[in-house]
C-alpha positions in Angstrom: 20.8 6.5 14.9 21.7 8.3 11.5 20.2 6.6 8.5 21.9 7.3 5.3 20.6 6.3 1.3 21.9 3.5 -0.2 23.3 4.6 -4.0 24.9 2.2 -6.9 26.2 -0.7 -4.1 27.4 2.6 -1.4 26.2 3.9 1.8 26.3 7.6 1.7 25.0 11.2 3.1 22.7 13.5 0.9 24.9 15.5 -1.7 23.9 19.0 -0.1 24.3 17.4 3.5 21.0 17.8 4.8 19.5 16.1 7.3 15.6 15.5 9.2 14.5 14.6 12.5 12.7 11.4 12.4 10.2 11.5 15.3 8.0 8.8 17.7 4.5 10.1 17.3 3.9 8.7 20.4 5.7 11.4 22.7 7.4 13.5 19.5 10.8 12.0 20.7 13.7 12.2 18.2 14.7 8.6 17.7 17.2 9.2 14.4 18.1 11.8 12.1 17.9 10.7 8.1 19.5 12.1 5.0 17.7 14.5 3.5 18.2 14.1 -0.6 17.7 16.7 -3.1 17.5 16.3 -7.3 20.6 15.2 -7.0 20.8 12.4 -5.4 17.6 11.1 -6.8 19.5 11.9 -10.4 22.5 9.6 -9.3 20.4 6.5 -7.6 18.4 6.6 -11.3 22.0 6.2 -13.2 23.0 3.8 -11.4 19.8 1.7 -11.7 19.9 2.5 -15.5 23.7 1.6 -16.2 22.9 -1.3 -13.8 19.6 -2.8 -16.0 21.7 -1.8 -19.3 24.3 -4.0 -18.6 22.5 -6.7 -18.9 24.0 -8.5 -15.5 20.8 -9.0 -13.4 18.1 -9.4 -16.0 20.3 -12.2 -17.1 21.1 -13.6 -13.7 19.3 -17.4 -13.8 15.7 -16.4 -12.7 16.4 -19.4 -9.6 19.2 -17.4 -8.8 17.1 -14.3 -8.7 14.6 -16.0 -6.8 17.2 -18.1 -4.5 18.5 -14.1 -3.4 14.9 -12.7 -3.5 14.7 -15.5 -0.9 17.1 -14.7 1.3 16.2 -11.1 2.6 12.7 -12.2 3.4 14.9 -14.9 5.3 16.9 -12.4 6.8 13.4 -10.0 7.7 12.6 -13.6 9.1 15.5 -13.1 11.2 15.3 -9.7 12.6 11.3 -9.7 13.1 11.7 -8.4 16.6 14.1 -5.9 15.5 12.1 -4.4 12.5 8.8 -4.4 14.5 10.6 -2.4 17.2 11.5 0.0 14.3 8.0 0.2 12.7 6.6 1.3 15.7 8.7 3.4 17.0 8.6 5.4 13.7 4.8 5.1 13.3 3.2 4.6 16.3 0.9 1.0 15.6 1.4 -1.4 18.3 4.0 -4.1 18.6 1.5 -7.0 18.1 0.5 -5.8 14.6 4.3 -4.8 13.6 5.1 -8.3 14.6 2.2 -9.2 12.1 3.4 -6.6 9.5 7.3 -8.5 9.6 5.6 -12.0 8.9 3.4 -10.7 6.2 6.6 -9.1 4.8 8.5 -12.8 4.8 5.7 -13.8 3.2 5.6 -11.6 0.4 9.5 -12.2 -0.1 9.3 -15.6 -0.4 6.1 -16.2 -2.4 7.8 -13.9 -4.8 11.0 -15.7 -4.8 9.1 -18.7 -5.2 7.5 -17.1 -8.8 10.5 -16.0 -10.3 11.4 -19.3 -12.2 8.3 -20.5 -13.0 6.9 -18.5 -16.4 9.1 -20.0 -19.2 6.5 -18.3 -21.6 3.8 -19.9 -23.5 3.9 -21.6 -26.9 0.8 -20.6 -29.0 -0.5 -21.9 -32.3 1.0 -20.2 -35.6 -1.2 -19.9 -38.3 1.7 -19.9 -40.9 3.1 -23.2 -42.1 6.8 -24.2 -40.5 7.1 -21.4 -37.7 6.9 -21.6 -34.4 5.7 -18.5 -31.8 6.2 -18.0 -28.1 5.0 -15.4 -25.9 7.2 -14.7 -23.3 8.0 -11.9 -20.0 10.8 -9.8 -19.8 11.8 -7.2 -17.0 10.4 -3.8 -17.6 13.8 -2.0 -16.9 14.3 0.4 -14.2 11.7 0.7 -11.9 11.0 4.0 -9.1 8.8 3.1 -6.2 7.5 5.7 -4.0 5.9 4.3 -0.3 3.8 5.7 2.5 3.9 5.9 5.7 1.0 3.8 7.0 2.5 0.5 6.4 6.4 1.6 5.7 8.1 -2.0 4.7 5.1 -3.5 3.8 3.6 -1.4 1.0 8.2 -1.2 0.2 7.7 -5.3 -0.2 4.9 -5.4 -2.3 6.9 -3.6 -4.7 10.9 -5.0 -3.9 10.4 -8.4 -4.1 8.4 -8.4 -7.6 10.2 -6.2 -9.4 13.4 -7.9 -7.9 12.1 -11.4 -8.7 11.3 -10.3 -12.3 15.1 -8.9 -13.3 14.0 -5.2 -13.0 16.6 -2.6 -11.2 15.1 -0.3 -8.8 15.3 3.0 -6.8 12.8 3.2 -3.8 12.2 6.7 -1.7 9.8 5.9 1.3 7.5 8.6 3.8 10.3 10.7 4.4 9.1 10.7 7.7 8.9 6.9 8.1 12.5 5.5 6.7 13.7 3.5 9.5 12.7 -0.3 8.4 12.9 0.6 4.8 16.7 1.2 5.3 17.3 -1.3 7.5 16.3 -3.8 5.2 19.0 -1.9 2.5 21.4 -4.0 4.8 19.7 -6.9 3.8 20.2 -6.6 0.3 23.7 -5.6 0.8 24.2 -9.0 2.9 22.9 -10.8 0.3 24.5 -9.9 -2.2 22.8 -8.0 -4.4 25.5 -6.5 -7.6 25.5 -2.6 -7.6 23.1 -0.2 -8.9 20.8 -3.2 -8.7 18.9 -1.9 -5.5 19.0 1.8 -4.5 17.6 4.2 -2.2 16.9 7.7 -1.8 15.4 9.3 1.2 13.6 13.0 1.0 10.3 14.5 -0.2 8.1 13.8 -3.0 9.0 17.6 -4.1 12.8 17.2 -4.0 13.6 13.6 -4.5 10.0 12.1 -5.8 9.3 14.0 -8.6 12.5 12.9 -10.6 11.5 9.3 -10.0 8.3 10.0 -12.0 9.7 12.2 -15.0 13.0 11.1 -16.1 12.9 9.6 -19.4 15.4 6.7 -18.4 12.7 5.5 -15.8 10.3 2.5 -17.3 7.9 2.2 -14.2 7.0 4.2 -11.8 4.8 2.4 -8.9 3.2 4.8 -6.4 0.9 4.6 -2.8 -0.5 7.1 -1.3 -3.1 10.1 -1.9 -5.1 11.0 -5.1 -3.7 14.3 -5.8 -0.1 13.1 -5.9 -1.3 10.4 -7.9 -2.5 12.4 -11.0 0.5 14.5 -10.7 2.6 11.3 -10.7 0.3 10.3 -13.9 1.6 13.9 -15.8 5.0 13.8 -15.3 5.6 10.0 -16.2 3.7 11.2 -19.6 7.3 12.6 -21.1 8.0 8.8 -21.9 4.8 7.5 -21.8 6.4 5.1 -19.3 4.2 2.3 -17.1 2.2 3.6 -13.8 1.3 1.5 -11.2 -0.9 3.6 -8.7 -2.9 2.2 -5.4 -4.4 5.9 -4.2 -6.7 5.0 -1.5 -10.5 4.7 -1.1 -13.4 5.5 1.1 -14.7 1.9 1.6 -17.9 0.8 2.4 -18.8 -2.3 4.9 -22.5 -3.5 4.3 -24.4 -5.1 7.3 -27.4 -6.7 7.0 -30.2 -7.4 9.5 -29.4 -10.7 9.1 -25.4 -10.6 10.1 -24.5 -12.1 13.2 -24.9 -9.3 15.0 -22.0 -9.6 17.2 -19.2 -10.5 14.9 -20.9 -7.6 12.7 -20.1 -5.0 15.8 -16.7 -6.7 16.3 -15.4 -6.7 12.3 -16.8 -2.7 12.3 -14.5 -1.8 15.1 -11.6 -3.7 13.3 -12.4 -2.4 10.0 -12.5 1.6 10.7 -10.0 1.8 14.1 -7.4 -0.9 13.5 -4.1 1.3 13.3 -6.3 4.3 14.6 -8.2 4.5 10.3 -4.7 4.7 8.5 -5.4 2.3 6.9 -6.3 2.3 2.4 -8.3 -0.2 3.1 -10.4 1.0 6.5 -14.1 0.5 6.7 -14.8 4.4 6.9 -17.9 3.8 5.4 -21.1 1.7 7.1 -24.2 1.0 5.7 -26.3 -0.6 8.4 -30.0 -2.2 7.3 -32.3 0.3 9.2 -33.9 -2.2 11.4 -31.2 -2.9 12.6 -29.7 0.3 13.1 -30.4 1.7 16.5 -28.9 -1.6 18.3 -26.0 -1.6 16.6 -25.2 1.8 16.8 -25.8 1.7 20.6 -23.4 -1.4 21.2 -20.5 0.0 18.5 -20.7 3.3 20.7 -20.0 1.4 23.7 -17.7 -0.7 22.4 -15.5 2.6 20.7 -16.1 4.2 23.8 -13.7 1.6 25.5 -10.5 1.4 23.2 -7.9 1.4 24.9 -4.8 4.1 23.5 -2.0 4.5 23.9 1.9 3.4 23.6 2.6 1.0 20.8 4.9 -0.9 23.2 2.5 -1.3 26.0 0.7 -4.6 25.6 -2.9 -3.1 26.6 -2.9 -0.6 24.0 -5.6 -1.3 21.4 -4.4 1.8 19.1 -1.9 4.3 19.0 -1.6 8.0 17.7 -1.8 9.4 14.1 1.2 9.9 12.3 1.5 13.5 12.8 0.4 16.3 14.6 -0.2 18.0 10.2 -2.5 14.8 9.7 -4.3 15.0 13.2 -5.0 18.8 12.1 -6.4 17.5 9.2 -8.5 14.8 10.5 -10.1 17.2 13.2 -11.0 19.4 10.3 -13.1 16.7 9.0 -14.5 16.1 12.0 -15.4 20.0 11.9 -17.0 19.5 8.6 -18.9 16.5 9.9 -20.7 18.8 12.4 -21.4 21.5 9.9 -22.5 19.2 7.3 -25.4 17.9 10.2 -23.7 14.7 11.3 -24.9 14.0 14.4 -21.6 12.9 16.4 -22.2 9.7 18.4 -18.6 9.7 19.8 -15.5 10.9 20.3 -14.3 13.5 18.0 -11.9 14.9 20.3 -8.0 14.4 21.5 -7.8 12.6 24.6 -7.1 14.0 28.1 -5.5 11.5 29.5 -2.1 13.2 30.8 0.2 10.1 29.4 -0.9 10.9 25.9 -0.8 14.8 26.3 2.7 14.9 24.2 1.4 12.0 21.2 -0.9 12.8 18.1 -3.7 11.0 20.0 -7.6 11.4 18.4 -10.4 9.3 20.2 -12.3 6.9 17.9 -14.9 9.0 16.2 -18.0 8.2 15.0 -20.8 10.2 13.3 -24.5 9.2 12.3 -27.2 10.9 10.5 -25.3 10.8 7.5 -26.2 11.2 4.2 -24.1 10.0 1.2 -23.2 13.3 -0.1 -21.7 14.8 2.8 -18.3 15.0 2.2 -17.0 12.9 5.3 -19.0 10.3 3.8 -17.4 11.3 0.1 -13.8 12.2 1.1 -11.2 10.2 2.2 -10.4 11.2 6.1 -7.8 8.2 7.1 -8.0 8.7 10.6 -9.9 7.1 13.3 -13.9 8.5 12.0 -16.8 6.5 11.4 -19.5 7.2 9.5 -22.9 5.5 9.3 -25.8 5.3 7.5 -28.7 3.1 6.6 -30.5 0.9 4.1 -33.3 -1.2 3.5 -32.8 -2.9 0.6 -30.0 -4.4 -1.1 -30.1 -2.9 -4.3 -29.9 0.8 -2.2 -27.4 -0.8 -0.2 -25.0 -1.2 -3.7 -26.3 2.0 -5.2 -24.6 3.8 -1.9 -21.7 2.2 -1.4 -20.8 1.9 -5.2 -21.8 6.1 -4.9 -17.9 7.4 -4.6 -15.2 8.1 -6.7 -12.8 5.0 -5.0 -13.3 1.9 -5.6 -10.7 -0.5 -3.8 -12.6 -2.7 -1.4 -15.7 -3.2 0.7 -17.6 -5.9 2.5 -20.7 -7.4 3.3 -22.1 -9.0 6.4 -25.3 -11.5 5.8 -25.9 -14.9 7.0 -27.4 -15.5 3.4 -24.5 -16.6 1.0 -26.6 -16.3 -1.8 -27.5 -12.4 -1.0 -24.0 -11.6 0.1 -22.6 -13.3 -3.2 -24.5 -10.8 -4.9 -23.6 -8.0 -3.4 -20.1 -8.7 -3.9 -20.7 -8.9 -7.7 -22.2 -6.3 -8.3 -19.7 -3.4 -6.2 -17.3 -2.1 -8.2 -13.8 -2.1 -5.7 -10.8 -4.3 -6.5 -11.6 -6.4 -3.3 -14.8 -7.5 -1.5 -14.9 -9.2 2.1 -17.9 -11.3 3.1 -18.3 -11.7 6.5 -14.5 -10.5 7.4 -12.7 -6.9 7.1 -9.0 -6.6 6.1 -7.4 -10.1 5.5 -4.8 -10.0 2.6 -2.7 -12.3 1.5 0.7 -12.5 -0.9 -1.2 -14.9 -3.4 -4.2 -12.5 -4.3 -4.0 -9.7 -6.0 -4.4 -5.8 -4.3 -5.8 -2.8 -6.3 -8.6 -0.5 -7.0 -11.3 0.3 -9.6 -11.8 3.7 -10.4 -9.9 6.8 -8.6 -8.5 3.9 -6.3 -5.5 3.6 -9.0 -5.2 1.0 -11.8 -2.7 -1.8 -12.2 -2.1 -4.9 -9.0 0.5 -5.3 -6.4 0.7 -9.1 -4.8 -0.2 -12.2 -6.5 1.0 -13.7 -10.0 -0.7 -10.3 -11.4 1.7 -8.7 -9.2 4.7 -10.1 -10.9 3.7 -9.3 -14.0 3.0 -5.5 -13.7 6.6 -5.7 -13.6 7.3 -7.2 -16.5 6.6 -6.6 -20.8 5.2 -9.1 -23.0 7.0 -10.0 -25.9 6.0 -12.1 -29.0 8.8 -13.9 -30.8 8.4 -15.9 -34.2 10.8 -18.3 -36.0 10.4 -19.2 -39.3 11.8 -22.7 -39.5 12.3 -22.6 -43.6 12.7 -19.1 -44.7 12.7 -18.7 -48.1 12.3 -15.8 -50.9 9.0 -13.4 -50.0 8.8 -13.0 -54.3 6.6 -9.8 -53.7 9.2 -7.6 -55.7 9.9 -8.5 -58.7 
């Protein structure tokens, strides 16, 4: 399988011909080769999108019409669910069942977003001044550079596709270079439905050689980014040159609350879920726990026991619970944290270690890991890991309970577990993330809005407020019997 970038309505091979390996983490089998693009090609997919959005064409196009084709790939994704799950996992490693969950959240996403395109006419507000009229109304931004990771491949892509498609924008998108495979597959989409050229493009390559142009050329307007803090800020310096909009969703190290009075067993159960679910690569994973101290000792035993027993493996067998990390760069760098756990004092409860089972000697296996004796200011309770680690610590009170988990530089979600509403209302209210579970861990939806407080990025992907980060407000008055001003005589 060769997978090529998609440039101004053409298939076609990076300008200086280079190529990658695009491996299963799994065994480190070479299931396609990619394009490998340079400056170059980045500086052609960013003229196309440019003379595309100048013309006038899409951002013109009926917004139903944009919509009606917005529509149509999530129709087609509908389609090929089997297809593109196959693909996600082969490239990343999750299991089949939660691709297959990915592809129907990635529908979704199309279609609510189709489904917004024709519904803001703009807004009619009061004038002030006598016979004039004034309306407030969205326009496209302009040409828009997305740059993806490789957790969630096509589902962090549709988050950002289908608004900035549904709102008139042009677009160049560069995914993980070393997760491409659904990305471009659903370039065919786009091609099958239609879509006039220059309006869709993308680039394949590293941040270095391909991403960095999609951040500080001047004929950019928007630059959305996921990923890690440190490309994030660097992100936030070069789109300075002209001052153009940043969207940014850089991570978090998110804290899941559970009080005495949880039930005890979902509590265990939603824990698991919320740190090992897609072995921690996850933005969103519940790295973090804060347990109520009399509490602690049982649950700690039965989450052991129950992380002890996780069953990993290939993404394609159907008894595998979770799969390997991404690569064996990233498992280096989550043992490292797991080296820094030990040295900080952690006591380690579990795991920590690559597995010896002989049918996972060749993947980028790490058991489930989890520390306690931890103390807030230990950087593996500080730090981002995104791997399979765990670590815990206690509370007695509420208030200590907020003061700890609000005690980081991220800020993009958390929950709480407490049979008392009125206590776990308050929690909620009172941490500062950009989404709080009570009583779950993880659900998301294409009608609420995603995004973090603080270090966690600023500006919301999904929901209405996800449309209109893709957009610019305008105010337009009429003066309905313009006559002489008389100021100058």
């Amino acid at each position: 399988m060769h997978i090529q970038m998609y440039i101004d309505g053409k298939w076609t091979d990076a300008t200086a011909g280079n190529t990658r390996d695009i491996i299963n983490p799994f065994n480190q089998e070479v299931i396609a080769t990619a394009s490998e693009g340079t400056r170059a090609d980045s500086e052609k997919a960013i003229a196309a999108a440019r003379k595309a959005f100048d013309e006038g064409y899409w951002a013109s196009t009926p917004a139903s019409e944009r919509g009606e084709m917005v529509r149509l790939v999530g129709q087609k994704i509908k389609e090929n669910r089997e297809e593109l799950a196959r693909l996600e996992t082969l490239d990343t490693g999750k299991t089949l069942e939660e691709s297959l969950g990915d592809m129907d959240d990635i529908a979704n996403v199309f279609f609510y977003f189709a489904g917004l395109a024709d519904k803001d006419g703009g807004e009619m507000i009061e004038s002030p001044i006598p016979d004039s009229t004034s309306k407030v109304v969205r326009e496209p931004i302009g040409v828009c550079t997305q740059i993806t990771p490789w957790n969630y491949p096509l589902l962090q892509a549709a988050w950002k596709l289908a608004p900035a498609l549904a709102a008139g924008n042009t677009l160049v998108i560069k995914p993980s270079e070393i997760t491409p495979l659904t990305t471009a597959k659903v370039f065919e989409f786009f091609e099958e439905a239609g879509f006039p050229a220059g309006v869709v493009n993308l680039v394949l390559g590293t941040g270095v050689e391909v991403g960095a142009l999609l951040s500080e050329s001047n004929d950019v307007d928007l630059v959305s980014f996921t990923g890690g803090i440190e490309t994030g800020k660097t992100i936030m310096q070069a789109a300075s040159g002209n001052v153009k909009k940043i969207a940014l969703e850089l991570g978090g190290k998110n804290p899941n609350i559970v009080f005495a009075d949880a039930d005890f067993d979902t509590a265990v159960d939603q824990a698991l879920n919320a740190v090992f679910f897609h072995a921690g690569q996850v933005c969103s994973a519940g790295s973090r726990l804060l347990v109520e101290e009399s509490i602690h000792d049982a649950f700690v035993e039965k989450l052991v026991e129950r992380a002890s027993r996780i069953k990993l493996g290939n993404g394609f067998d159907e008894a595998t619970e979770s799969g390997p990390l991404i690569s064996a760069e990233h498992r280096a760098k989550v043992e490292r944290y797991i080296q820094i756990g030990l040295d900080e004092g952690a006591t380690l409860a579990v795991g920590g270690k690559r597995p010896e089972q002989a049918e996972l000697k060749d993947g980028f296996f790490l058991e489930p890991t989890i520390f306690t004796n931890c103390k807030n200011d230990m950087r593996i309770v500080q730090e981002e890991v995104f791997g399979p680690v765990l670590t815990v610590e206690t509370f007695t009170t509420a208030d200590e309970a907020i003061t700890k988990a609000n005690d980081t530089i991220y800020g993009l979600a958390g929950a709480v577990f407490s049979t008392d509403i009125n206590k776990a209302e308050m929690v909620a209210g009172k941490l500062r993330m950009g989404t709080v579970w009570i009583n779950d861990f993880h659900p998301y939806f294409a009608q609420a809005p995603w995004g973090g407080y603080k270090q966690s990025g600023f500006g919301r992907e999904l929901g209405k407020i996800g449309l209109e980060e893709y957009t610019e407000v305008k105010h337009i008055f009429r003066n309905k019997n313009p006559q002489p001003v008389g100021w100058f005589k």
